[in-house]
N, C-alpha and C positions, 0 to 999 in steps of 0.2 A: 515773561518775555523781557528782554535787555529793553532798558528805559536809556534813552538818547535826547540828552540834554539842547542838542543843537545840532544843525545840518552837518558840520564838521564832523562830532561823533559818526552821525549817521554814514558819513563817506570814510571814517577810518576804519570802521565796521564791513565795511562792503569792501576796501581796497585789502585787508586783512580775510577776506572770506574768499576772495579774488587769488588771492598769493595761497591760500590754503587747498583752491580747487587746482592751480598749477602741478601743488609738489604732490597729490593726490595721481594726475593725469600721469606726472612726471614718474612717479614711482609702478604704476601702472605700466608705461611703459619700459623702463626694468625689467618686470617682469616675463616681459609677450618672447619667445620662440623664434618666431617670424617678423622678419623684417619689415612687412609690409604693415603688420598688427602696430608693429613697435611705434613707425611712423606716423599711423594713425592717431596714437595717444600722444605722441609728441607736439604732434598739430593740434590738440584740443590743451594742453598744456601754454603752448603761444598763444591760442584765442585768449586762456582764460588769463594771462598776461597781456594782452593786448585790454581788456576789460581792465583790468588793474589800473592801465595806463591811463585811459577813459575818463575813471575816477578821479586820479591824480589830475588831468586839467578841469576836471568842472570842481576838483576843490583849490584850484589853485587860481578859481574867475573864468571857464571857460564855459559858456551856454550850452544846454543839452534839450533834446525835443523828446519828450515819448512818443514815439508810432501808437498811431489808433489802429494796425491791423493788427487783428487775431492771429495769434500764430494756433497753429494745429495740433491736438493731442491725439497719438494714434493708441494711447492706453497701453499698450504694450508690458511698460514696466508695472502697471495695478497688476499684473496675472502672474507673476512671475515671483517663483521663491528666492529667498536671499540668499547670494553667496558668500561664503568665507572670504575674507579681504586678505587673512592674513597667509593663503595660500604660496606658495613659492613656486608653485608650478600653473599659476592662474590659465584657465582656456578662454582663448577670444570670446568666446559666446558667457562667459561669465565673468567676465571685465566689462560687458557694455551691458550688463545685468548691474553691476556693479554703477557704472557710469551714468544709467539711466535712473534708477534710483537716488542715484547724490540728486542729479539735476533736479528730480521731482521734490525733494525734502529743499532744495536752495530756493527753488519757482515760489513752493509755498511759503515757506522761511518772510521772504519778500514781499510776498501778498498780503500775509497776515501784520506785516512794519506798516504795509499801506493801509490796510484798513484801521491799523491803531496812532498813525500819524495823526498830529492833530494840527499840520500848516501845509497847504498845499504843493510848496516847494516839496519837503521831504517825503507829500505823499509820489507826488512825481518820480520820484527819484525811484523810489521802491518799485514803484509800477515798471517803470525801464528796465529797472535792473529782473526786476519777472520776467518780461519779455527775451534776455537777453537768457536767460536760464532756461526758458520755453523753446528757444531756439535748438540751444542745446541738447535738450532732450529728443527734440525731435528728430536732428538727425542721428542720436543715440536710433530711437526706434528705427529709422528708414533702414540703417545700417545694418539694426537686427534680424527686420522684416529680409531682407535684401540677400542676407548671406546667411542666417542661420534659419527661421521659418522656411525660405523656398529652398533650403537643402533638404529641410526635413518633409 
């Protein structure tokens, strides 16, 4: 596991995994066919830029809270085989295959920095930033639930 000298590390590591889940989203949509698909990933590309930004003030002195609610796992992406990323003709229903798996390896990524922080602040931190991964994931699944399970 990457070893983090100080909360600084810890935030250029996350505003850097931040930027890397954008050009991910970003290129994703590239991808999609359909305009409405394309839009969708493009809007998960600004989230995960807006997270970025997030970062940038709480390292630049701006206070942040971790929420104490649960967010909700609908498990979705544990059942599900992986798809080819490097497809050029990607299908919606295996972009949020795709999409829901990154989130799930970022969620834990996160959880595992909190449980090996050893100061409260930077475990904070990790926990947040879990939660905000947890989000994501989840409307990954609602999304899958929603348009590809209740087609089939």
């Amino acid at each position: 596991m990457k070893e983090f000298n100080s909360l600084e590390d810890i935030l250029d590591f996350a505003i850097n995994e931040e930027q890397m889940a954008a050009d991910f989203y970003t290129e994703l949509a590239g991808k999609m066919k359909h305009q409405e698909m394309k839009d969708t990933f493009e809007q998960y590309a600004l989230e995960e830029l807006g997270h970025r930004a997030k970062l940038e003030a709480i390292k630049n002195g701006k206070k942040y809270q971790v929420s104490e609610a649960k967010i909700a796992d609908l498990k979705i992406a544990d059942y599900l085989l992986d798809v080819d990323v490097d497809k050029s003709n990607i299908t919606y229903q295996e972009a949020l295959i795709l999409a829901m798996k990154k989130e799930k390896i970022a969620f834990r990524l996160y959880n595992d920095l909190a449980s090996a922080a050893t100061d409260e602040p930077s475990k904070k931190l990790f926990l947040m930033l879990a939660q905000e991964e947890a989000k994501h994931k989840l409307r990954f699944e609602v999304e899958y639930d929603n348009n590809i399970l209740t087609e089939n």
